[in-house]
N, CA and C of each residue as an Amber inpcrd file, in Angstrom:
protein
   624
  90.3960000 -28.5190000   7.5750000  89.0340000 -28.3210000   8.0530000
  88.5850000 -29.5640000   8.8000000  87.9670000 -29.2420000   9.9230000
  87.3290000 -30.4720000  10.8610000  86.2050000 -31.4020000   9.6710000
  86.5160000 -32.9260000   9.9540000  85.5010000 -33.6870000   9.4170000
  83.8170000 -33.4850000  10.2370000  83.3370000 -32.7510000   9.5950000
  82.0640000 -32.3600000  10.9590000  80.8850000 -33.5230000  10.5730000
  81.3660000 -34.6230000   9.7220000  80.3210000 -35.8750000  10.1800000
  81.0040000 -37.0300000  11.2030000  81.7180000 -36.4890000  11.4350000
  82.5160000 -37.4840000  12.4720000  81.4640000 -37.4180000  13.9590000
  80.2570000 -38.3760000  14.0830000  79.4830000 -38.7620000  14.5100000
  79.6460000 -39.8310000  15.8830000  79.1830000 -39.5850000  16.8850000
  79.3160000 -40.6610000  18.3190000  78.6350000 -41.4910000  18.1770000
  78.7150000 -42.7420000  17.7870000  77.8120000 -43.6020000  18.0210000
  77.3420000 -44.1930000  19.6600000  77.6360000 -43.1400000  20.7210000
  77.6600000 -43.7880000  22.1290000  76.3690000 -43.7320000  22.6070000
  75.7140000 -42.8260000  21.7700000  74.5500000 -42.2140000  22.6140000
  73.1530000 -42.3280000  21.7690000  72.2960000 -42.3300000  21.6360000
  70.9910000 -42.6520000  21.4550000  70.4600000 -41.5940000  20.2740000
  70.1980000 -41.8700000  19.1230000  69.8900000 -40.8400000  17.7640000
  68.3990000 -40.3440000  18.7800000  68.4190000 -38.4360000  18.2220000
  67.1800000 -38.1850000  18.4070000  66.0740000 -38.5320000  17.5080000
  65.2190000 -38.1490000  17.8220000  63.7420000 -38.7040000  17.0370000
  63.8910000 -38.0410000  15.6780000  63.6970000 -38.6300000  14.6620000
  63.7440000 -38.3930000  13.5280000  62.3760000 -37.5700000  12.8950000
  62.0120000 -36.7990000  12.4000000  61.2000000 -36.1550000  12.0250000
  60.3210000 -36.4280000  10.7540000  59.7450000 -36.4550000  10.1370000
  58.9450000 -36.9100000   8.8360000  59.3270000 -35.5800000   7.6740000
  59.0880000 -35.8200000   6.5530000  59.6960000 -34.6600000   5.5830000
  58.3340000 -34.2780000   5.2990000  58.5890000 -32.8010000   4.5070000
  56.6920000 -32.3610000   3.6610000  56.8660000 -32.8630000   2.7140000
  56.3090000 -32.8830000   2.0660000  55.5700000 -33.7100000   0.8020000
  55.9170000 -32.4080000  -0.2350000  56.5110000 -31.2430000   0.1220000
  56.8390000 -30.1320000  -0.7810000  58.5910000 -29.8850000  -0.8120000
  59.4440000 -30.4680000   0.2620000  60.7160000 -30.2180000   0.1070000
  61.4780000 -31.2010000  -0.1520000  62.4540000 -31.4610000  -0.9770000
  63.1710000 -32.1270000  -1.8690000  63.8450000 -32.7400000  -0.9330000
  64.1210000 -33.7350000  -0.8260000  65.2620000 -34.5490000   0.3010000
  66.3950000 -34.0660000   0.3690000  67.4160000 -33.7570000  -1.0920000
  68.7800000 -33.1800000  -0.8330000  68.8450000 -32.1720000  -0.0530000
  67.5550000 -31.0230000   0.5640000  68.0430000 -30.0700000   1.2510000
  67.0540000 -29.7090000   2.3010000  66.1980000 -30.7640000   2.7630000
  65.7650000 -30.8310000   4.0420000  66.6320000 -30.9910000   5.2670000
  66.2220000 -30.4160000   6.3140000  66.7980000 -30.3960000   7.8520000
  66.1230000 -31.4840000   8.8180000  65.5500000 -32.2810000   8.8430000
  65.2040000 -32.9030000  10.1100000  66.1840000 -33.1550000  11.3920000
  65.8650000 -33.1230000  11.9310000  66.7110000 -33.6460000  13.5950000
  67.7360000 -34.9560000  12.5850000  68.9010000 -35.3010000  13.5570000
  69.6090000 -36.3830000  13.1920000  70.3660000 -36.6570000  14.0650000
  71.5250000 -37.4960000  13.9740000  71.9300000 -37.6040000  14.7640000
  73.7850000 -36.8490000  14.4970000  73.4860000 -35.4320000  15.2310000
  74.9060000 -35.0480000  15.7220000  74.7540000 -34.1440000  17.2300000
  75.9490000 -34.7480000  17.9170000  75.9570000 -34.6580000  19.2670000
  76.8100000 -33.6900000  19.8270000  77.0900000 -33.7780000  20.5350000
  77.7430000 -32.4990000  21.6620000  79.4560000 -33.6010000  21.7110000
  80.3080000 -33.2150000  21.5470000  81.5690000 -33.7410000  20.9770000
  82.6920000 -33.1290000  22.2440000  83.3960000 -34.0060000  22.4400000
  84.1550000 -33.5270000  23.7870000  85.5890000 -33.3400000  22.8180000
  85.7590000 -33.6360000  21.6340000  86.8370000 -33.6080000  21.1190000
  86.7080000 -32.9710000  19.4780000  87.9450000 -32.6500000  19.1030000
  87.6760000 -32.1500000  17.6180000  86.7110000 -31.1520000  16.8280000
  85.7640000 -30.3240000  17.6820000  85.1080000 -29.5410000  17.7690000
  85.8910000 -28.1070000  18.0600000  87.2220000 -27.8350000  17.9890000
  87.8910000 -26.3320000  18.0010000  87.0560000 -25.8230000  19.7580000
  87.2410000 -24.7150000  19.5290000  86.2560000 -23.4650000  19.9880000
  84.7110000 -23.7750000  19.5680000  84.0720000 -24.6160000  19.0750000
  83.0790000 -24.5990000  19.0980000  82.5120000 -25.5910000  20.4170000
  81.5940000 -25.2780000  21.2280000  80.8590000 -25.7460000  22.5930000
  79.8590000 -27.2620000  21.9600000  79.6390000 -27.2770000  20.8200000
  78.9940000 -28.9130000  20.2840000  79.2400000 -29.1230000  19.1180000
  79.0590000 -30.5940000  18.7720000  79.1530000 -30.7800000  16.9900000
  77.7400000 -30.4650000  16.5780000  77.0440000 -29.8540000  17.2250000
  76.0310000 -29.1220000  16.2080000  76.1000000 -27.5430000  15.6290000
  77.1190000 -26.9330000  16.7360000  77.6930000 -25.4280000  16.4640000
  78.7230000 -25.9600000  15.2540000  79.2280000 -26.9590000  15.1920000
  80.3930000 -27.1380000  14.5300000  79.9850000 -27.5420000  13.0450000
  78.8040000 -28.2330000  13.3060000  78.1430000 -28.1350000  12.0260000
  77.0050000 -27.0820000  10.9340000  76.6970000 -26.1370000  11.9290000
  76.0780000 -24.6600000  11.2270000  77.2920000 -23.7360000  10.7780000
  78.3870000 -23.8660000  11.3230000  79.3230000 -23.1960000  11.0720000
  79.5630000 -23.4490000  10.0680000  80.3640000 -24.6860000   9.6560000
  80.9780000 -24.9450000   8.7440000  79.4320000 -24.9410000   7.2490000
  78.4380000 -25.2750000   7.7220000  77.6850000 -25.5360000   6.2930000
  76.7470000 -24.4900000   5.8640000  76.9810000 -23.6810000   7.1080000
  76.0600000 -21.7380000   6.3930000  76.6110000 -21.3230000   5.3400000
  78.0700000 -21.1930000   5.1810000  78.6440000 -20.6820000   4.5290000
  78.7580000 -21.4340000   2.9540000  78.5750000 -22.8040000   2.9540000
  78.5950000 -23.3110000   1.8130000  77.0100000 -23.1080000   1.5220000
  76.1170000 -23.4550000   1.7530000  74.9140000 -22.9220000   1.3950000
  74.3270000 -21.6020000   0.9390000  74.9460000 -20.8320000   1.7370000
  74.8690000 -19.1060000   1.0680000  75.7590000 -19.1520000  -0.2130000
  76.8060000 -20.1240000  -0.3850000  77.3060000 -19.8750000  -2.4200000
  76.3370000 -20.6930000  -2.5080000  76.3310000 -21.7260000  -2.1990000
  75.1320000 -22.5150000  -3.2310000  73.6620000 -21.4650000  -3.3940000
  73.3330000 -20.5900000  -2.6860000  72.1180000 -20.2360000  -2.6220000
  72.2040000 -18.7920000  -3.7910000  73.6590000 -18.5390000  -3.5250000
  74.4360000 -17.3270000  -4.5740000  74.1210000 -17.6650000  -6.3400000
  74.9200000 -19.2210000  -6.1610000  74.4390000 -20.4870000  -7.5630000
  73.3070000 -20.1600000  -7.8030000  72.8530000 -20.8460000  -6.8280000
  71.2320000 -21.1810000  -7.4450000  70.3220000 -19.5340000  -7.9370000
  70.3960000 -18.3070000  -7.5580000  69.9770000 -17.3610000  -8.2150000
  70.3750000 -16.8110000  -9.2370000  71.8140000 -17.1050000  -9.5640000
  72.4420000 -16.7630000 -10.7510000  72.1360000 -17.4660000 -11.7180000
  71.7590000 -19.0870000 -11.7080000  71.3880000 -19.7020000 -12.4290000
  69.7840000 -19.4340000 -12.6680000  68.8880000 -19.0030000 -11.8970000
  67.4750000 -18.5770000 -12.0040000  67.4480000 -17.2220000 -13.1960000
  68.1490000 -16.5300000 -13.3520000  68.7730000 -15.3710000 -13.9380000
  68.6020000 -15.7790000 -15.4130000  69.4240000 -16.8240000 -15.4110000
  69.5740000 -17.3160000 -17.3170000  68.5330000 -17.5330000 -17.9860000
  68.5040000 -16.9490000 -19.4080000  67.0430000 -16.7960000 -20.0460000
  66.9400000 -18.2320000 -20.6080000  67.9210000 -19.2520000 -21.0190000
  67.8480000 -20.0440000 -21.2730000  67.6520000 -21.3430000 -19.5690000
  66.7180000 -22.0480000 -19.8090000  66.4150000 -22.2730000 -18.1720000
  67.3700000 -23.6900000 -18.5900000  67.6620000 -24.4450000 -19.5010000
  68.5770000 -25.3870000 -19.5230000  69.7940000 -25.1970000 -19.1930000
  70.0640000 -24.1290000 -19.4480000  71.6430000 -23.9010000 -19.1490000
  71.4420000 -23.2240000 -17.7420000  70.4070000 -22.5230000 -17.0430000
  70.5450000 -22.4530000 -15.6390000  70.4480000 -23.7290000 -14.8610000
  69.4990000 -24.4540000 -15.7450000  69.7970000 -26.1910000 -14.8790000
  70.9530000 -27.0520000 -14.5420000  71.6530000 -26.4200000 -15.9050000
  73.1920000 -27.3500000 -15.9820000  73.9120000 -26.5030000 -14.7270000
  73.7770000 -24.8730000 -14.6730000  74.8260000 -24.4620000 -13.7550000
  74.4860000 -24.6870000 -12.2760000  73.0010000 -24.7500000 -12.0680000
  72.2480000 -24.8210000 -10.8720000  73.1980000 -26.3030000  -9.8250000
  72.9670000 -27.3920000 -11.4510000  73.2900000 -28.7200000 -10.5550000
  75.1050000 -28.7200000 -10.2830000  75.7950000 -28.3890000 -11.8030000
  77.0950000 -28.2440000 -11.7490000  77.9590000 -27.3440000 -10.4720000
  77.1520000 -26.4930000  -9.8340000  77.5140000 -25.8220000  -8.9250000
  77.2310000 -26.3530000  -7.3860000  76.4100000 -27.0080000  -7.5510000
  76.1190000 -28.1000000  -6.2350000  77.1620000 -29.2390000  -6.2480000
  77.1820000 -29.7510000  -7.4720000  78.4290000 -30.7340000  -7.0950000
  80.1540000 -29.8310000  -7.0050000  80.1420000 -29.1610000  -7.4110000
  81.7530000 -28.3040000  -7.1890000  81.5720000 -27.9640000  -5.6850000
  80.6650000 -27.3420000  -5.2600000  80.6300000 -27.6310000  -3.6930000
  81.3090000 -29.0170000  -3.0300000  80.3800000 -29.6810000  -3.8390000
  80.5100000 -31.0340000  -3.2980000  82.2120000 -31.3880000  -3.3860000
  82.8980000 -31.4150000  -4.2680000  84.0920000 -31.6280000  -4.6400000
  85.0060000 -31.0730000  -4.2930000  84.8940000 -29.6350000  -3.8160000
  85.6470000 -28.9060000  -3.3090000  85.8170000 -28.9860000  -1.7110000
  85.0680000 -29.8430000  -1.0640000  84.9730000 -29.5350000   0.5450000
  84.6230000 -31.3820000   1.1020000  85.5360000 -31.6130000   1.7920000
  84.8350000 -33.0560000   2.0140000  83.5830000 -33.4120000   3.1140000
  84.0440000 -32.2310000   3.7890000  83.1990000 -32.0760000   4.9500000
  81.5370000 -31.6650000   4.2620000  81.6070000 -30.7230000   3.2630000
  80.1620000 -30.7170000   2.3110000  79.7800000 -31.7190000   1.8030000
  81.0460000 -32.2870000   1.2340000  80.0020000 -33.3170000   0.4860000
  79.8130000 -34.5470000   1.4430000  79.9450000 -34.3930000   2.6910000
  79.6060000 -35.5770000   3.1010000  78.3570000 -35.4240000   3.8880000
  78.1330000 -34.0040000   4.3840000  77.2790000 -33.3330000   5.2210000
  76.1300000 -33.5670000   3.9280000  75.7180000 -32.7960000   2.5150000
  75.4020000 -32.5850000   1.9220000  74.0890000 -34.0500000   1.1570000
  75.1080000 -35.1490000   1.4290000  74.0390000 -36.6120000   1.0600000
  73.5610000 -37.0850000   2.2230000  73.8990000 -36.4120000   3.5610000
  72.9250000 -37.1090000   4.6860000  72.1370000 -36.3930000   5.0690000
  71.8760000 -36.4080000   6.5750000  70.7400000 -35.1410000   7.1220000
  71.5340000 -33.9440000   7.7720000  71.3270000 -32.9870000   8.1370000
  71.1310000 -31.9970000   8.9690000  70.1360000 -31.7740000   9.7770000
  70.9470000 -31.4520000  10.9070000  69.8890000 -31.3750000  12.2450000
  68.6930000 -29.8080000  11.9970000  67.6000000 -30.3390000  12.4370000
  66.7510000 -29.0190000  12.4110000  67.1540000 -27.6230000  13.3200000
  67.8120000 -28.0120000  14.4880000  68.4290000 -26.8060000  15.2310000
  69.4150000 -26.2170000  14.6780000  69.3960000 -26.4190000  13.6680000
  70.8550000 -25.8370000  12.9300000  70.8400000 -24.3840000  12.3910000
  69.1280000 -24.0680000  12.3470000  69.1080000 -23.0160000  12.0370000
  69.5750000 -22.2570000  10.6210000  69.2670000 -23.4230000   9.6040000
  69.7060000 -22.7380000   8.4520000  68.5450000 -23.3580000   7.6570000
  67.1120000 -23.3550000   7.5450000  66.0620000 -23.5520000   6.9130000
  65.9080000 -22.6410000   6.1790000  65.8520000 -21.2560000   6.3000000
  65.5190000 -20.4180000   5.6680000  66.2030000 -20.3720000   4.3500000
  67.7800000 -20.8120000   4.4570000  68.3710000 -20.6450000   3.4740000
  68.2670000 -21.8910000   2.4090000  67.6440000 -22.9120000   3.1340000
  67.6250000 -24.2790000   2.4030000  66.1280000 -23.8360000   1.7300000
  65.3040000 -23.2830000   2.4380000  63.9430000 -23.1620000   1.5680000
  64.1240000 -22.6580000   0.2830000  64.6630000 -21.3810000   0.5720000
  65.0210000 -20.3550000  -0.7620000  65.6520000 -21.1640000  -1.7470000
  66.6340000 -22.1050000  -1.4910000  67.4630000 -22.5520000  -2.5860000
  66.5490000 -23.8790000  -3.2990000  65.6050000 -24.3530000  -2.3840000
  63.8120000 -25.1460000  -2.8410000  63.4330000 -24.5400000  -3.7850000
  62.7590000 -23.5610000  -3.4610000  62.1180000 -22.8630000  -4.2660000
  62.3010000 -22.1750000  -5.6950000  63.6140000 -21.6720000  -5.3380000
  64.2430000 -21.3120000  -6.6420000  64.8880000 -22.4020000  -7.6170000
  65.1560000 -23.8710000  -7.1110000  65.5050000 -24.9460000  -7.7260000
  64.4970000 -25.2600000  -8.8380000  63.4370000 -25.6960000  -7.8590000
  61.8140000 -26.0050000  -8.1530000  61.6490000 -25.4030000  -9.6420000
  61.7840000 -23.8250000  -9.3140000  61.3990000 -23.2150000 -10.2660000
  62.1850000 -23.4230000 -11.8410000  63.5890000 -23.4260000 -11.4860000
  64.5380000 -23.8080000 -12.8060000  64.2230000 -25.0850000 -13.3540000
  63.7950000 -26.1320000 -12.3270000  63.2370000 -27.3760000 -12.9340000
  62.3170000 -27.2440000 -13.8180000  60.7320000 -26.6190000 -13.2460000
  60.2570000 -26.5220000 -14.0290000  59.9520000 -25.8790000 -15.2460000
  60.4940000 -24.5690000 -15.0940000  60.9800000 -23.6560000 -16.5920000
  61.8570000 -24.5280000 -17.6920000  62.4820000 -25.4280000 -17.0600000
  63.4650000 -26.0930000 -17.9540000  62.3920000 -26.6550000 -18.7950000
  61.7560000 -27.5580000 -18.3810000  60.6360000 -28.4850000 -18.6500000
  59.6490000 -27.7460000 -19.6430000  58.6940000 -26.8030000 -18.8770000
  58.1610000 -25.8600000 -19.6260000  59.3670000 -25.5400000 -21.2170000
  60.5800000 -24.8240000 -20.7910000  60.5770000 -25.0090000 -22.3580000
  61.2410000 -25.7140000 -23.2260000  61.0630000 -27.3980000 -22.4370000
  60.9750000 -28.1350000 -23.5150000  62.8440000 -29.3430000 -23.5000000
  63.1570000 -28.5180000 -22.7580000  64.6470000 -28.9520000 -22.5520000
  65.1150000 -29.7320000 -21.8030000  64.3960000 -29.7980000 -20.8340000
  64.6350000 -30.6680000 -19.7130000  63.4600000 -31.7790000 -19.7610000
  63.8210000 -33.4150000 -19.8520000  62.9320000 -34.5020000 -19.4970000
  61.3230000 -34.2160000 -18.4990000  60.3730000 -34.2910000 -18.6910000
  59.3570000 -34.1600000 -18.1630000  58.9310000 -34.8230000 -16.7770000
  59.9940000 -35.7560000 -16.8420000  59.5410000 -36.7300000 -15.5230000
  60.3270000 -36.7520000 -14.7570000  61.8340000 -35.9090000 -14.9400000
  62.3860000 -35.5640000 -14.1200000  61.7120000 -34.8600000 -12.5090000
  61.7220000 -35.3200000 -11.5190000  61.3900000 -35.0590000 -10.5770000
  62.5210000 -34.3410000  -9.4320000  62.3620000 -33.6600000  -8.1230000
  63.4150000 -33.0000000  -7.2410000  63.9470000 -34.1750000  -6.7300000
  63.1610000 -34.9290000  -6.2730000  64.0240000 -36.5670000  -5.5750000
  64.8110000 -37.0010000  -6.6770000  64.4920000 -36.9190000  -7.9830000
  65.8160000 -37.4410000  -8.5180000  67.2020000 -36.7050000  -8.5790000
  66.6880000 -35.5120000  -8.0970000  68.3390000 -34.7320000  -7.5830000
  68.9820000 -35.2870000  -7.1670000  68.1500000 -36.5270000  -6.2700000
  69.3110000 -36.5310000  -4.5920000  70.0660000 -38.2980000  -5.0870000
  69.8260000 -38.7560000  -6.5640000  70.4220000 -38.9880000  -7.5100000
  72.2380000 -38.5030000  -7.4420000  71.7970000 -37.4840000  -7.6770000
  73.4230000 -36.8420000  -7.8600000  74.3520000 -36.4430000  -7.3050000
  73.6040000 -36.1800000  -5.8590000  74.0720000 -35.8530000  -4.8680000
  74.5760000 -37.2970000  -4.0110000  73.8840000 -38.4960000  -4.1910000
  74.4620000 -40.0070000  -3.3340000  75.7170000 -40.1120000  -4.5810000
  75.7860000 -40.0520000  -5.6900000  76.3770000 -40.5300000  -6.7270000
  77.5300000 -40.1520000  -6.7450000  77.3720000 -38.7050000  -6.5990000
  78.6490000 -37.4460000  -6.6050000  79.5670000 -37.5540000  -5.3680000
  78.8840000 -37.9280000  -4.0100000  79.8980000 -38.1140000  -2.6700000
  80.6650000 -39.1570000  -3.0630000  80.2930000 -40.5140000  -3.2460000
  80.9730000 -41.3620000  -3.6590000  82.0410000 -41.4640000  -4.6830000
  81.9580000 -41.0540000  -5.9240000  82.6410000 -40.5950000  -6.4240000
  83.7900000 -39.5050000  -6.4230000  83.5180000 -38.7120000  -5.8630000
  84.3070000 -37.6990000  -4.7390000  85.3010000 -38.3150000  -3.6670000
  84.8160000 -39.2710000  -3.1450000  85.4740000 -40.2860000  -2.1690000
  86.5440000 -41.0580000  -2.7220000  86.4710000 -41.8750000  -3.7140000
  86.9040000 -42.5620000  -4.5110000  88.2440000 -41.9910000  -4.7850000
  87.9100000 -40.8820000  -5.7020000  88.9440000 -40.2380000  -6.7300000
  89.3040000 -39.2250000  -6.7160000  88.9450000 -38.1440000  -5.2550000
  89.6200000 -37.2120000  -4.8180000  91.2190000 -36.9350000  -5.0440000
  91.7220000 -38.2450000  -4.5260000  93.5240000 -37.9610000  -4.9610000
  94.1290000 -38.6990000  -6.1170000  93.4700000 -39.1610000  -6.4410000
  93.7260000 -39.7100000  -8.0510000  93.1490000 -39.0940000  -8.8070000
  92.2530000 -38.8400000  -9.2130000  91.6300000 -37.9480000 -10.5440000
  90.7720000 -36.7330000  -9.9700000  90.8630000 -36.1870000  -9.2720000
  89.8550000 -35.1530000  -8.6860000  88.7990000 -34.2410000  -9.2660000
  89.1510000 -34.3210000 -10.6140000  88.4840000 -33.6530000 -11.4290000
  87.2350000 -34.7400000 -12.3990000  87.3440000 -35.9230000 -12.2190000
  86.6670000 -37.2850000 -12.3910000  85.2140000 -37.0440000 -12.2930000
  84.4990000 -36.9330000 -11.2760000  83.3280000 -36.3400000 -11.2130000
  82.6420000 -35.7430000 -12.2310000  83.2950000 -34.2640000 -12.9900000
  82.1700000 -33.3850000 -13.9680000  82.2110000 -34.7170000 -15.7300000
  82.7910000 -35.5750000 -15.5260000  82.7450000 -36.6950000 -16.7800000
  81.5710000 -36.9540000 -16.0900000  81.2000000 -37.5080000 -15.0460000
  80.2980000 -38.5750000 -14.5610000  78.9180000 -37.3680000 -14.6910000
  79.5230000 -36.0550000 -14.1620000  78.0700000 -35.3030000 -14.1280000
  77.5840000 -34.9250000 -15.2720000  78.4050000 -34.7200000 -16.6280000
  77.6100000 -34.2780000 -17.9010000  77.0240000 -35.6740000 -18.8040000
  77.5070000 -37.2800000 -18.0900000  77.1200000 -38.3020000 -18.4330000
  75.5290000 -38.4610000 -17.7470000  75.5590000 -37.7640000 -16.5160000
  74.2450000 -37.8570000 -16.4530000  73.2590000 -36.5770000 -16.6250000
  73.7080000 -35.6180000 -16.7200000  73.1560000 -34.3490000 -17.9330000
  72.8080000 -34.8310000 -19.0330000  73.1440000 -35.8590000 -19.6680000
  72.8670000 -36.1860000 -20.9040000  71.2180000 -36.7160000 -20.9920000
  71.3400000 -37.8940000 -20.0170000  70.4620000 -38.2920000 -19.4930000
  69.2630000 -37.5650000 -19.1170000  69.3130000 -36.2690000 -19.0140000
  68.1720000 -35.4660000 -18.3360000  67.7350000 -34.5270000 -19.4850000
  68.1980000 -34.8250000 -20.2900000  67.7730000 -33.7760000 -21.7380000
  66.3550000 -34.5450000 -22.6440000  65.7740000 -33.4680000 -22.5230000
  64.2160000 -34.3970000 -23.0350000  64.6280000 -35.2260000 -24.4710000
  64.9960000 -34.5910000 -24.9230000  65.5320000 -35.4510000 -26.0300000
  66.0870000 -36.8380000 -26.5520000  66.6650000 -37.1340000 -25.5050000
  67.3160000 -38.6710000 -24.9870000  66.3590000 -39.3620000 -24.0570000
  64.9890000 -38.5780000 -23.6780000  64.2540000 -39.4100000 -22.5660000
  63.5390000 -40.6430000 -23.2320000  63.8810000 -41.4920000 -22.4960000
  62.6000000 -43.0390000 -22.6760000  62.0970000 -43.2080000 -21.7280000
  61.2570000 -43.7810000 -21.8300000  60.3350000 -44.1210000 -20.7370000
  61.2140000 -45.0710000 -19.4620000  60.8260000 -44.7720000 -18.5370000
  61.7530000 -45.3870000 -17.4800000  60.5620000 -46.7220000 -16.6510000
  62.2490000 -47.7800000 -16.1850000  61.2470000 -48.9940000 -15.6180000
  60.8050000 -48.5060000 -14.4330000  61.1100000 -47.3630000 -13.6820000
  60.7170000 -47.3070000 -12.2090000  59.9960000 -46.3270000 -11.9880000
  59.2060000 -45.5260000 -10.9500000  58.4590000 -44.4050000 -10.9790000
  59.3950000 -43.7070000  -9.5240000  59.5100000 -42.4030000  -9.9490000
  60.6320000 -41.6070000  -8.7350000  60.2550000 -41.9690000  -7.5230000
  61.2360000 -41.9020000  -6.7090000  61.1450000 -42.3970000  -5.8290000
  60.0880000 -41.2100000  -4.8680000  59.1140000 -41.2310000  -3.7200000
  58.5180000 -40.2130000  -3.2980000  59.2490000 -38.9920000  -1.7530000
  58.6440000 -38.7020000  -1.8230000  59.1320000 -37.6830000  -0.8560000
  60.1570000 -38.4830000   0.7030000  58.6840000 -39.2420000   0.7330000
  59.2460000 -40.4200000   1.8680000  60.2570000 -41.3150000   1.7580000
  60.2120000 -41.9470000   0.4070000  61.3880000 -42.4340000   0.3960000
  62.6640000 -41.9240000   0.3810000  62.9460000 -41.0560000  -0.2340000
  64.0480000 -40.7950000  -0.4060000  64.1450000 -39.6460000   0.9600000
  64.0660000 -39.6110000   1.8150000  63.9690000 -38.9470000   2.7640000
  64.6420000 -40.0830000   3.2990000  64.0430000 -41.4590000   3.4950000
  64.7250000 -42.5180000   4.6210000  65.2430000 -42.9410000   4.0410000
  65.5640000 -42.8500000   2.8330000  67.0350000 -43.3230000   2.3830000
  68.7130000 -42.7430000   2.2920000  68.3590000 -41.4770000   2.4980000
  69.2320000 -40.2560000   3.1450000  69.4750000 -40.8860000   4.4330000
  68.3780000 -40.5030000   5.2090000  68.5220000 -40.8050000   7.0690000
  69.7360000 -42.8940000   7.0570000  69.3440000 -43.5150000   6.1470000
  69.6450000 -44.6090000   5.9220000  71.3760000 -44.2990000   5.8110000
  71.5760000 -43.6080000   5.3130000  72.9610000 -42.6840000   5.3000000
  73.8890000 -42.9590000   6.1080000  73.2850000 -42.4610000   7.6620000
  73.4770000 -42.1880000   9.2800000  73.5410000 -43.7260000   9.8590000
  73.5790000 -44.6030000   9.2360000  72.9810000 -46.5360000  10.0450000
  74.3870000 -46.6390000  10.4980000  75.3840000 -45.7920000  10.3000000
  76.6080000 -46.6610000  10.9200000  76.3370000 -46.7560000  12.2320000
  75.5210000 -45.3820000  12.7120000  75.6030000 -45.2410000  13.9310000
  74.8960000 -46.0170000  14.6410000  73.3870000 -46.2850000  13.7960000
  72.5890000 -46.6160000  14.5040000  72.4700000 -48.4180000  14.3380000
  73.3420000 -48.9030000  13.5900000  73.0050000 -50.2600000  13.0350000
  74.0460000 -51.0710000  14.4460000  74.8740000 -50.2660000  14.9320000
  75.9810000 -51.0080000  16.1850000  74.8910000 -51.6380000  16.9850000
């Protein structure tokens, strides 16, 4: 499979967009920077065709996940499968998980499917919470927690331990169980931040 973050640094990032104050950073679209690619792009006419292609299709299972997990009467154990199924994405595809901790361009045309999988997240979060199972101060920006944590790790130990990752992810499942919560030194990070700390992602290009 084509690496579809394989990015030009020749040419000038478009304007970056601001996030709402209602969508979670791991699965916002703003503009970014991927370009029109004279190489390594197949049959596809830009690396922005090359990138709806390849990440519709992982988003429609994740979006498959995420309702199956909305389903479970127990909302903790739809939380565990909700997140566990985002990182097996992640692990299974390098091109996802690398697409997956940065941005996506807004012309990409796959909002609709990123909203739905918002919304229905949102909701398992807070049912979790509501009953009682899930940490209270858990917030959606601390998703994107698992998602910087999980690429890297993925990176790492893909051909040495590949399966390495779900240790690291039920170590921090643990962590998210109200039960084990203490009070924390920091307050989540906000919409904004962790929005430009994603885009912060993309600096190879832009830091030359």
């Amino acid at each position: 499979m084509h690496r579809a973050t394989a990015m030009s640094c020749s040419r000038p990032p478009t304007t970056i967009s601001p996030p709402t104050a209602s969508t979670p950073p791991w699965t916002r679209s703003p503009r970014t920077q991927v370009w029109p690619s004279e190489r390594s792009t197949g049959h596809f006419p830009t690396r922005l065709d090359l990138v709806q292609a390849l990440f519709a299709e992982k988003l429609q299972s994740w979006l498959v996940a995420v309702e199956r997990a909305a389903a479970l009467d127990d909302a903790w154990e739809g939380f565990v499968l909700f997140v566990e199924e985002m990182c097996q994405l992640q692990a299974d595809d390098q091109g996802f998980n690398d697409l997956v901790s940065r941005r996506l361009p807004a012309a990409a045309g796959l909002a609709a499917t990123q909203d739905r999988i918002v919304d229905i997240a949102a909701g398992i979060i807070r049912r979790a919470q509501e009953q009682g199972s899930l940490r209270p101060d858990l917030t959606t920006e601390d998703l994107a927690f698992v998602v910087w944590s999980q690429s890297r790790i993925n990176q790492a130990t893909r051909d040495v331990a590949p399966r390495a990752w779900r240790r690291h992810l039920y170590l921090l499942l643990d962590g998210f169980r109200a039960e084990r919560a203490h009070p924390l030194p920091e307050p989540p990070l906000t919409g904004e931040q962790a929005y430009r700390a994603m885009v912060g992602l993309n600096g190879t290009c832009t830091s030359r």
